[in-house]
N, C-alpha and C positions, 0 to 999 in steps of 0.2 A: 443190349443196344445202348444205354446209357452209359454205361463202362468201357462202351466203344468212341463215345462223345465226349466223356470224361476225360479218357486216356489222351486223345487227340488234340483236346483246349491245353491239356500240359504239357505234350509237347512244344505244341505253338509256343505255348507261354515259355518256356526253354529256348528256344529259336529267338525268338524277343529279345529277353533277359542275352543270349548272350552276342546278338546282333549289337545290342545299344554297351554291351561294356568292353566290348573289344575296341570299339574305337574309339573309344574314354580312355583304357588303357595303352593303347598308340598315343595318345595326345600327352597324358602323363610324362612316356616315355621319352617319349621329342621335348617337352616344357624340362627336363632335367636336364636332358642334354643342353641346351641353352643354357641353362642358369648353372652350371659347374662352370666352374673360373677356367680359363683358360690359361694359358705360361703367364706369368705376372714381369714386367718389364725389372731386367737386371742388365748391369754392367759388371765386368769382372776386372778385378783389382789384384795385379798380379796374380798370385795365383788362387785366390781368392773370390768371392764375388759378392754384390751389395744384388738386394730383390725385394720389390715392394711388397710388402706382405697381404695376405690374402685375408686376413684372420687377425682380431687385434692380441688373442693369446699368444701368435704365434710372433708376435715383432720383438727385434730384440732392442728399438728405439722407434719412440712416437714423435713425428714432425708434425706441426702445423703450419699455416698461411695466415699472413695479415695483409689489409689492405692500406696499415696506418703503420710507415714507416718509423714513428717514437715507438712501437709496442713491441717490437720485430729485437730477435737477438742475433742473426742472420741477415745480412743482404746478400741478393744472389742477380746479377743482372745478365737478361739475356743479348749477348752479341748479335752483330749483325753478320760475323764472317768467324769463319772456323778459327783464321788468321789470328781474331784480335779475343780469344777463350782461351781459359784456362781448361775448360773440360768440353769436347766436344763429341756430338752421339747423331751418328749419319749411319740410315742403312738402308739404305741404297746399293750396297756392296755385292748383291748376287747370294750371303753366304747363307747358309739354310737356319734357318727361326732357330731358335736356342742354342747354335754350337757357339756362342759367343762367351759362357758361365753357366756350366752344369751346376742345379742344385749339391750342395755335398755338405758334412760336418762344417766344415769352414764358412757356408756361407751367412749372410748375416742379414734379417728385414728389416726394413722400414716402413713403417704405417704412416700415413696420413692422415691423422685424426680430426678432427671436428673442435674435441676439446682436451687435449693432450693433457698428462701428468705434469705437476710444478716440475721445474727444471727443463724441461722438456724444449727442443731450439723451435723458436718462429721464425718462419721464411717470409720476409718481403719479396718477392720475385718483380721484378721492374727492366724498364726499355734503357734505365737511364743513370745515372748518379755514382757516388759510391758503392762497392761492393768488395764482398771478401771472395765471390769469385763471380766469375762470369763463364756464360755455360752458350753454347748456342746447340742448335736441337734441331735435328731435320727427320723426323722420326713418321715411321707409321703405324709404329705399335710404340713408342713411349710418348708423353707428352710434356712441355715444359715443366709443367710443377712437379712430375713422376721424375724429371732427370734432377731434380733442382734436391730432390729429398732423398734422391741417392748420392748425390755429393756431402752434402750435409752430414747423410749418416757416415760417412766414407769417414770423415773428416772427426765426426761425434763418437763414434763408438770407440774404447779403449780394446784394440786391438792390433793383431799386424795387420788390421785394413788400412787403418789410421796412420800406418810408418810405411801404407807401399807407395806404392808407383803415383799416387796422385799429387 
């Protein structure tokens, strides 16, 4: 009779145990899903392409931002019309999410750093003034400073990104 009481409480207790981790393990599941990166904003440069990098191992150039236009090695100002840009990034176009620069050998990152390597270019990004280029940006997956540091690199890295189309 107690072996039949025993038997029964560790069932139960089985039933428990795996009531409470199955939907511990669904939550796991969905919290990864979230937190894996999604397509990371690129433009393609001839036949090439520039892609902010995901990962700081994985960039093959670290930009930075300043907010004090003496500290900056880079000015980048944002236009107000496609018209008056040297590099413009509208997609609104209908065409489907990444057929615009497949990942390939050729392509090349860009990180965004925090506190980038000596050498390394600083972006003033600004409404106004002098600039070595002007960028306007009507984007819903890139944003101004994301398009501002793939030009940069477009322009910084010693490659055929640097001699194409830009």
């Amino acid at each position: 009779m107690r072996r039949q009481q025993f038997e029964r409480v560790r069932i139960m207790l089985r039933f428990k145990v795996l009531f409470s981790v199955v939907p511990l393990m669904a939550a796991a599941v969905l919290a990864r899903l979230e937190l894996s990166p999604g397509p990371q904003p690129c433009v393609a440069v001839g036949s090439d392409a520039m892609q902010i990098a995901a990962s700081p191992w994985h960039a093959d150039l670290h930009v930075s931002f300043t907010d004090d236009a003496s500290l900056a090695t880079v000015r980048v100002a944002l236009a107000d019309s496609a018209d008056t840009a040297d590099f413009t990034i509208v997609d609104d176009t209908g065409e489907a999410e990444g057929s615009a620069c497949a990942t390939t050998q050729a392509t090349r990152f860009v990180l965004i750093a925090d506190s980038p390597p000596d050498g390394a270019p600083v972006i003033y990004l600004s409404r106004d003034g002098p600039a070595a280029y002007r960028i306007f940006v009507r984007s819903k997956r890139m944003t101004d400073r994301e398009a501002a540091a793939l030009i940069v690199g477009a322009r910084s890295l010693p490659s055929r990104l640097a001699d194409a189309s830009l």
